[in-house]
VEXNUDO-256670 format. One line per field, with one value per residue (C-alpha): chain; residue in one letter; z, y, x. Coordinates in pm, whole numbers, plus 50000, padded with zeros to 5 digits. Layout:
<rs>
chain	c(A_...)
res	c(a_...)
z	c(Z_...)
y	c(Y_...)
x	c(X_...)
</rs>
This chain:
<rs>
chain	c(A_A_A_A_A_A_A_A_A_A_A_A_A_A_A_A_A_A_A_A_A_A_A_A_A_A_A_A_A_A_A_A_A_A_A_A_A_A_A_A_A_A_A_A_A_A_A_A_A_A_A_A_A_A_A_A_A_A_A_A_A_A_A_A_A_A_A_A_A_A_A_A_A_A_A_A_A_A_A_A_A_A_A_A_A_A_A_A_A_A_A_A_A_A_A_A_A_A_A_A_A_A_A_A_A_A_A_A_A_A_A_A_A_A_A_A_A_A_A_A_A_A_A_A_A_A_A_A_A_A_A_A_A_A_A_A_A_A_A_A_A_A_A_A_A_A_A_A_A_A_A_A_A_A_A_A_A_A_A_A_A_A_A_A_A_A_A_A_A_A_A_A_A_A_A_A_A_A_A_A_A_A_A_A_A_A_A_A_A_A_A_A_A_A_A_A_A_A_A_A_A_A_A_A_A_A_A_A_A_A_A_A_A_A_A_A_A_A_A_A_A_A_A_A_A_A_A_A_A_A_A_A_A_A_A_A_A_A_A_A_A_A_A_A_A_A_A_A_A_A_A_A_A_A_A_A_A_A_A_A_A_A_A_A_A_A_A_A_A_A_A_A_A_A_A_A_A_A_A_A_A_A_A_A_A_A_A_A_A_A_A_A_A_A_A_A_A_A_A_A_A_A_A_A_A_A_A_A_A_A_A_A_A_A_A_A_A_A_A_A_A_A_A_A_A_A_A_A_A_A_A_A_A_A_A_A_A_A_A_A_A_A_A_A_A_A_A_A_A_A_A_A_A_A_A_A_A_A_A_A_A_A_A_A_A_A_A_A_A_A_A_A_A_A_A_A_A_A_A_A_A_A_A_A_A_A_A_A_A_A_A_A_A_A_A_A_A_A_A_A_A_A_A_A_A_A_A_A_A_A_A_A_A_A_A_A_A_A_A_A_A_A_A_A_A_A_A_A_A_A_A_A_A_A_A_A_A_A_A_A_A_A_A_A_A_A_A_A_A_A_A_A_A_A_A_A_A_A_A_A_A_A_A_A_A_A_A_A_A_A_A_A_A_A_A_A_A_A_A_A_A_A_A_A_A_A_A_A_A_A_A_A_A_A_A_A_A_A_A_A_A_A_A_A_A_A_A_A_A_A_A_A)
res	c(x_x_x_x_x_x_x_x_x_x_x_x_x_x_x_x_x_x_x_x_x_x_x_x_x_x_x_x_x_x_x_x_x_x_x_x_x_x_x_x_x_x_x_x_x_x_x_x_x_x_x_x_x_x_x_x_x_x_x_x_x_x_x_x_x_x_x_x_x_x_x_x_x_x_x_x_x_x_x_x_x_x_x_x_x_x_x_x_x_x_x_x_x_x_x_x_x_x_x_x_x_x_x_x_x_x_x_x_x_x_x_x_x_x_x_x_x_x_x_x_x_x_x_x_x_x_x_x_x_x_x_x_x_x_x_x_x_x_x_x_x_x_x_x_x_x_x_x_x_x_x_x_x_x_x_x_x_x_x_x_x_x_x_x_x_x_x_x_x_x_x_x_x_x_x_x_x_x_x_x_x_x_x_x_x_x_x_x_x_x_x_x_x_x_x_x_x_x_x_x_x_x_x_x_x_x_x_x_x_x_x_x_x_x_x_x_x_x_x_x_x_x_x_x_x_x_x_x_x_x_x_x_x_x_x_x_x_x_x_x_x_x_x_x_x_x_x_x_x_x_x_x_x_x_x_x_x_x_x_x_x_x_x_x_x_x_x_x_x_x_x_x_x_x_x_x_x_x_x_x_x_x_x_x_x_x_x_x_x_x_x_x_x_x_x_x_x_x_x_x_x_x_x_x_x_x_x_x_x_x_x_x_x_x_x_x_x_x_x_x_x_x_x_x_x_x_x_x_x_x_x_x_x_x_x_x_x_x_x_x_x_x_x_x_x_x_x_x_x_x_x_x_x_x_x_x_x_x_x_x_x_x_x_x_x_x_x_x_x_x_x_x_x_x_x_x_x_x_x_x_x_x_x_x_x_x_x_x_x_x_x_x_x_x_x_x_x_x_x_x_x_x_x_x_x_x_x_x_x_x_x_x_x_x_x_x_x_x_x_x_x_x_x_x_x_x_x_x_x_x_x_x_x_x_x_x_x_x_x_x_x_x_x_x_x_x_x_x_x_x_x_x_x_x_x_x_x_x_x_x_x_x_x_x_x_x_x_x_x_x_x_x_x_x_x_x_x_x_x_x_x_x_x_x_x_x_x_x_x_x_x_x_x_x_x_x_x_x_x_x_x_x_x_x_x_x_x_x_x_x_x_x)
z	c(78848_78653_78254_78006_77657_77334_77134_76853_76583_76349_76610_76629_76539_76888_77186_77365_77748_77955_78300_78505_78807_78811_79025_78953_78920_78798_78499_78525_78579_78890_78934_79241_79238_78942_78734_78819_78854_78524_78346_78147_77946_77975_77815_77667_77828_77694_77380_77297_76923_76803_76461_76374_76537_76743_76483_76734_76692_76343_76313_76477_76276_75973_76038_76185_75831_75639_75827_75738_75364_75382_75640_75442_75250_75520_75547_75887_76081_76140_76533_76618_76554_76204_76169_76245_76123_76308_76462_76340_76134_76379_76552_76561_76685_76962_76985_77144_76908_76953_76859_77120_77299_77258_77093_76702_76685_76957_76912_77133_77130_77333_77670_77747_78030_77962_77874_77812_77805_77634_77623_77294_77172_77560_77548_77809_77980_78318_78241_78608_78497_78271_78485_78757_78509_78407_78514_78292_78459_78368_78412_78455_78221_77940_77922_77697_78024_78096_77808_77795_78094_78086_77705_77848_78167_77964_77744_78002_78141_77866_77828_77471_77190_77092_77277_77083_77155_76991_77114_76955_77002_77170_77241_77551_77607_77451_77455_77479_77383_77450_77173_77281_77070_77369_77387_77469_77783_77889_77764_77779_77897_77733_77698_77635_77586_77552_77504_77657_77773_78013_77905_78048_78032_78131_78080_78274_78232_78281_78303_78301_78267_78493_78433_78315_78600_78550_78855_78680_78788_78650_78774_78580_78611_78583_78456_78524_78433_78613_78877_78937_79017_79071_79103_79181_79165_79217_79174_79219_79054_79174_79513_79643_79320_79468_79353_79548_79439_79594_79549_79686_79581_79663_79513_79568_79365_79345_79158_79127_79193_78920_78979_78711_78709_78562_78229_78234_78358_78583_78874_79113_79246_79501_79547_79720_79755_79876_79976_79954_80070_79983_80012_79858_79878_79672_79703_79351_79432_79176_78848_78887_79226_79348_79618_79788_80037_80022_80298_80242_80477_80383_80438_80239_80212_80069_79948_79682_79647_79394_79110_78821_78798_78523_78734_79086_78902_78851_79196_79315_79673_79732_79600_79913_80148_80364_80343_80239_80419_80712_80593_80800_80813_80693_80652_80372_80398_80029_80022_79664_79528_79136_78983_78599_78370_78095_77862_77688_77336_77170_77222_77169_77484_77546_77888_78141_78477_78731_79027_79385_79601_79930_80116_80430_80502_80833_80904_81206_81328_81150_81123_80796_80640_80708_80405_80320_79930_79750_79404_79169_78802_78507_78177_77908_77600_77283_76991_76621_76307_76131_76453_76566_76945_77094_77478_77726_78076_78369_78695_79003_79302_79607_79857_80225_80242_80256_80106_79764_79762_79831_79671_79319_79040_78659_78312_78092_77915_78145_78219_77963_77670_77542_77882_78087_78344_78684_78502_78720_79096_79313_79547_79376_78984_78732_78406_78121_77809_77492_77215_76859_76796_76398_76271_75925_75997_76157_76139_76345_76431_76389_76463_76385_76512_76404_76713_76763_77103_77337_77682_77932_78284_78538_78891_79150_79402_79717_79888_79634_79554_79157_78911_78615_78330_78063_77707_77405_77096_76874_76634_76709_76625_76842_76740_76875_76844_76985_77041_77301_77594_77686_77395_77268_77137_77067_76914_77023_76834_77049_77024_77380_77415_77652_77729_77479_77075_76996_77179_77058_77271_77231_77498_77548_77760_77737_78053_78000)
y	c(41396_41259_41301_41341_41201_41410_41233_41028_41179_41191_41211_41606_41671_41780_41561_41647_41670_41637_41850_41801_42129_42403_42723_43061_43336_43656_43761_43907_44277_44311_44565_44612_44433_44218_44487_44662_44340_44272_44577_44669_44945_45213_45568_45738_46073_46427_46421_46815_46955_46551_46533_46157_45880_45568_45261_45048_45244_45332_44902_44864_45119_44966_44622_44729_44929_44595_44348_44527_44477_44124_43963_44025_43731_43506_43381_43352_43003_42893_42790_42507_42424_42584_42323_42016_42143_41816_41982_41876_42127_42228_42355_42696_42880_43097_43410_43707_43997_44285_44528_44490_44230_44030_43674_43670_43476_43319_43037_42940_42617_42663_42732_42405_42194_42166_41784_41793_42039_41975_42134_42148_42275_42331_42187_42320_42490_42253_42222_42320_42654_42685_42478_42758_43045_42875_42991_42737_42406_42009_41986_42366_42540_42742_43141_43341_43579_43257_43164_43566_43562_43248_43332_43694_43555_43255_43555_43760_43575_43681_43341_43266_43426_43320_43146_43005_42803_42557_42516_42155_42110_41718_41509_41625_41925_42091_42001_42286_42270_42531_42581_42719_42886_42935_43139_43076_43222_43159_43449_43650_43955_44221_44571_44877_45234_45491_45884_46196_46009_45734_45367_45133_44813_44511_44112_43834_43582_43585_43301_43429_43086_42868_42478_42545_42641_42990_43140_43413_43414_43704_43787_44009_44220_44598_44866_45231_45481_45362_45156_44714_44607_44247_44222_43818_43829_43499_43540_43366_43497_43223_43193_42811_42835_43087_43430_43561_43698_43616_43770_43825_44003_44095_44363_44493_44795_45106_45426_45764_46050_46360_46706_46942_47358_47542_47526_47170_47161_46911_47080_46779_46430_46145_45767_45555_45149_44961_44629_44527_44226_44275_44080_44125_43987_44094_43990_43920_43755_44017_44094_44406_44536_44428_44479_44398_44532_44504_44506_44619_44658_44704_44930_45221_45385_45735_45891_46108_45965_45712_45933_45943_46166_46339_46417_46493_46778_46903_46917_47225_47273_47415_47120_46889_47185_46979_46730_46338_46161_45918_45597_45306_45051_45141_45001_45099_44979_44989_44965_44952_44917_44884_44952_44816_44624_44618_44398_44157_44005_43883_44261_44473_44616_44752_44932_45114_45105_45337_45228_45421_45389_45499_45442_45475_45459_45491_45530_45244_45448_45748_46035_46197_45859_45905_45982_45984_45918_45871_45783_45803_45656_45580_45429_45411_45163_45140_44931_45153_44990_44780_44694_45059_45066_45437_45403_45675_45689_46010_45970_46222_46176_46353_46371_46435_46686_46450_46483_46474_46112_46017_46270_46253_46197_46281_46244_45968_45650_45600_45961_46222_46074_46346_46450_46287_46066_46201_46559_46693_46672_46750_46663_46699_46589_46497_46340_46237_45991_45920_45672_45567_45250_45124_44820_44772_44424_44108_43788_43507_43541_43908_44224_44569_44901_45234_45509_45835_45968_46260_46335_46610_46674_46901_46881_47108_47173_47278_47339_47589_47720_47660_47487_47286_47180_46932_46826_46649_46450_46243_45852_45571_45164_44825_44550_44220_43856_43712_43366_43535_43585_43987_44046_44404_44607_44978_45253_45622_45995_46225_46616_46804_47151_47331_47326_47047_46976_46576_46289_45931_45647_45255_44977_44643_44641_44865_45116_45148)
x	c(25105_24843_24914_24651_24744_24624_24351_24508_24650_24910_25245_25381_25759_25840_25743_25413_25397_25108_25021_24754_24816_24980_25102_25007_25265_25320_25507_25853_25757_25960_26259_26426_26763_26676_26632_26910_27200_27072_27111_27468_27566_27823_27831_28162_28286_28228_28433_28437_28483_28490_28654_28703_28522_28639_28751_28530_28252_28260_28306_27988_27807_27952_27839_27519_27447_27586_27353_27050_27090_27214_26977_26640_26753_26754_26354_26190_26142_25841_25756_25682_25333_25397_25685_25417_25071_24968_24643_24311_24078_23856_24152_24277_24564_24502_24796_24830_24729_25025_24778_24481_24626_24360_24303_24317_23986_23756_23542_23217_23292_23613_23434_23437_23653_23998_24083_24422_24726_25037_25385_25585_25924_26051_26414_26592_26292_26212_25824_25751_25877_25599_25340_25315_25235_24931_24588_24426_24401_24261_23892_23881_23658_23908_23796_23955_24092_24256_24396_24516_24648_24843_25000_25096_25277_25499_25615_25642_25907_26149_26319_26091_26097_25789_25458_25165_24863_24651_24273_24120_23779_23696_23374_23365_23582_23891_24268_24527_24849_25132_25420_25784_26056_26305_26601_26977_26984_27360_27571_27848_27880_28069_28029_28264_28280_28566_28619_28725_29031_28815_28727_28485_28420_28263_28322_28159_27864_27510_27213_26884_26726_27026_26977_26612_26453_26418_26671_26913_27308_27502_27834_28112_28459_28407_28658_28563_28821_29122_28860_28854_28490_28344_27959_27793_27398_27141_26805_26477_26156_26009_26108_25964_25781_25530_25467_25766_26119_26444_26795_27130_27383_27787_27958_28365_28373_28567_28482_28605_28375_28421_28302_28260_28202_27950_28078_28131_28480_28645_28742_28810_28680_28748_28750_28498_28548_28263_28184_27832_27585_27237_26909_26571_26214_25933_25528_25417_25106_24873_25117_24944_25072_25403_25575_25905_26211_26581_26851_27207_27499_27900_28186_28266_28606_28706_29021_29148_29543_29386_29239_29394_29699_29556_29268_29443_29639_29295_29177_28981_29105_28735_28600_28652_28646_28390_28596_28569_28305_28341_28468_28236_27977_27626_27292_27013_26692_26458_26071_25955_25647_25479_25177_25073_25266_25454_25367_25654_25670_25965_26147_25820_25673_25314_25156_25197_25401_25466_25691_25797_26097_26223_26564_26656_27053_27213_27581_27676_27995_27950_27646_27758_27630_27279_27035_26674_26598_26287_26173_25923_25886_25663_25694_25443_25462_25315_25280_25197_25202_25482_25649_25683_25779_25713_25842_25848_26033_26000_26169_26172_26381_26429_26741_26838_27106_27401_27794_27807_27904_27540_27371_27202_27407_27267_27439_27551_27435_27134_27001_27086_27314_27548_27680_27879_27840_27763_27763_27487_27476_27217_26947_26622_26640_26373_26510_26286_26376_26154_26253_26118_26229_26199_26278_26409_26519_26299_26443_26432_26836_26867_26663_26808_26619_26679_26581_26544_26520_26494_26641_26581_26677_26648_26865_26825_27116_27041_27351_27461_27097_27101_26889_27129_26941_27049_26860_26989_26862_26970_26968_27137_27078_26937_27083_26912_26937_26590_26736_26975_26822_26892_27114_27087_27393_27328_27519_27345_27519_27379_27344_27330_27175_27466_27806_27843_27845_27758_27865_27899_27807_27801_27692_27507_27168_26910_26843_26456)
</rs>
């Protein structure tokens, strides 16, 4: 690698790194597995007639409420290149504008060939991680689509919290050099959630950027209402350091089914344990249109002697009447594929996306494990004034007849907050969620949002030939610390239109 030294000047506080090629790669825009290993947060039962409200939640409110008077007085840090203000006059800084996404100011005299490129602030960051984002290049001519294009994908990646670049004008070309506030990207995970007589909760560990070189490891212990649950993930978004995605996966879980009436009331259930291996590959060669498959194979087993008593006493006979299905081997096979992209900085997003699914599952010993599924989504982005963050999420699915183990399942945390989870069961279901996100407080070390959102569903059943519907609304808080890679904590009161009055729910993550 040949390195190109900066012109002399006065020396920066951070060290300066030179590269001389590079690999191009997409941002992180994919789904598919990495989406959804990475993704936490758990919603509280229906809690009917609520009079008082859980000390843990009314803590976080509290603190949440407390945080956003006393952080103003903490001032913001500057990055980097604020930090040195080593650059020459003639040089400018080049960022990404949040409102038109393009540069703040472009000068002529920057179309010129690249002379040298420089790294600063990068700590734990391995520079090839940055290297193969690029689509600027030494001795290549600097464009501002370039320059665009390469600041969008390094924040993109979600592993800095903020990415800046300085343009300096030389005898015979420019030098460019690339400033880094990275995130802590090895955390805890730990998320909770109780009413209605159920608890959940979560606690592992997760590294989104493992030893610098951007692969993400996330593995955790799951409790679900009386259920034990391990999950391992590894992934590669830069699989050989190409634009291709890598992941495996291994799951044990165990979860009780619930089935509720037509007014909302549990009238039975069962218990499924699974084992799980799955792989995925994904194309990412245009950040535009991606691509991928997954394979998945395990064992599932069903039973109803380990529900909760509470819950067995309970039991519709009529419920199960076509009985539990097979327990066996099976195979699913995933094509997914994504158009647009959703724009990333700091934890403000921007576009549009629309994504489409379709799995194919097939029973090994057993027919009554065979299923057709597909799925379509969008979600829109968009950046107002003062930080305002209006985001908007639709997703349609359609479903093989199958046993109500594989069919669609709609409610809770992340589909309709204010029911419960898996209230809704069916085979065709459309669910729609739109959120205002405000901030009141933007620090370096602490963000807090205040949102107000809307849900709406719609599930069709078809073996019972009835349309349920489901709509709430309601406020709720983001809390965020943009060092942390991933870390949001959110507290949601929502208000559901139906068999329901208001439902408090609290969780880590966010679901869209």
């Amino acid at each position: 690698m040949v390195v190109m030294r900066e012109p002399a000047r006065p020396a920066p506080t951070t060290s300066a790194r030179g590269i001389s090629d590079m690999f191009v790669s997409p941002d992180r825009n994919q789904r598919g597995l990495y989406h959804e290993a990475c993704q936490g947060g758990v919603q509280a039962s229906s809690l009917r007639s609520m009079r008082c409200l859980d000390p843990w939640c009314v803590t976080f409110l509290v603190l949440g409420m407390l945080c956003s008077f006393s952080l103003p007085a903490l001032g913001a840090v500057p990055s980097p290149q604020q930090a040195s203000q080593t650059h020459s006059p003639s040089s400018a800084r080049a960022r990404l504008d949040r409102q038109d996404l393009a540069l703040a100011e472009w000068r002529a005299g920057w179309s010129r060939p690249v002379r040298g490129l420089y790294l600063q602030g990068l700590t734990r960051t391995d520079e090839r991680v940055v290297r193969r984002e690029l689509t600027v290049a030494i001795a290549k001519t600097l464009t501002k689509t370039d320059l665009v294009e390469s600041l969008t994908r390094l924040r993109n990646l979600g592993i800095f919290r903020r990415v800046d670049a300085i343009v300096t004008p030389t005898a015979d070309g420019v030098t460019l050099t690339f400033g880094f506030d990275e995130k802590w990207s090895t955390l805890p995970i730990v998320s909770a959630g109780r009413g209605g007589g159920r608890l959940f909760f979560r606690l592992g560990l997760q590294d989104r950027n493992l030893f610098g070189r951007y692969l993400g490891l996330r593995a955790y212990y799951w409790y679900f209402a009386g259920t034990h649950s391990a999950v391992v993930s590894l992934v590669d978004p830069r699989l050989f350091h190409r634009r291709l995605s890598g992941a495996v996966l291994l799951e044990h879980s165990n979860r009780n089914r619930f089935q509720y009436g037509d007014n909302g009331d549990l009238i039975g259930g069962w218990s499924r344990q699974r084992q799980m291996l799955t792989f995925e590959l994904g194309d990412l060669r245009d950040p535009e249109k991606l691509y991928g498959m997954s394979l998945s194979t395990g064992r599932d087993e069903f039973s109803v002697a380990t529900l909760p008593k509470a819950y067995r006493s309970k039991q519709d006979n009529e419920v199960l009447s076509s009985g539990l299905p097979a327990s066996g081997w099976w195979l699913i096979a995933k094509l997914w594929g994504r158009l647009g992209r959703i724009q990333l900085d700091d934890y403000l997003e921007r576009g549009i996306q629309a994504t489409a699914t379709l799995e194919l599952a097939r029973g090994w010993t057993q027919g009554d494990n065979d299923w057709l599924r597909g799925r379509i989504s969008a979600k829109a982005a968009w950046l107002g004034p003062a930080r305002l963050n209006l985001v908007a999420q639709a997703r349609l699915a359609l479903q093989s007849r199958a046993h109500p183990e594989h069919r669609l399942f709609v409610g809770g945390y992340t589909a309709v907050r204010g029911y419960a989870e898996g209230r809704f069961v069916g085979e065709r279901s459309a669910v729609v969620n739109v959120e205002a996100r405000i901030p009141s407080v933007h620090r370096r070390w602490f963000v807090l949002q205040h949102v107000l959102f809307v849900d709406g569903a719609a599930v069709q059943d078809l073996q019972n030939s009835r349309w349920m519907g489901a709509a709430s609304a309601g406020a709720g808080i983001r809390m965020i610390v943009p060092p942390l890679v991933g870390l949001v904590a959110r507290v949601d009161v929502a208000w559901s239109i139906g068999d329901q009055d208001w439902l408090l729910s609290f969780g880590s993550q966010q679901f869209f």
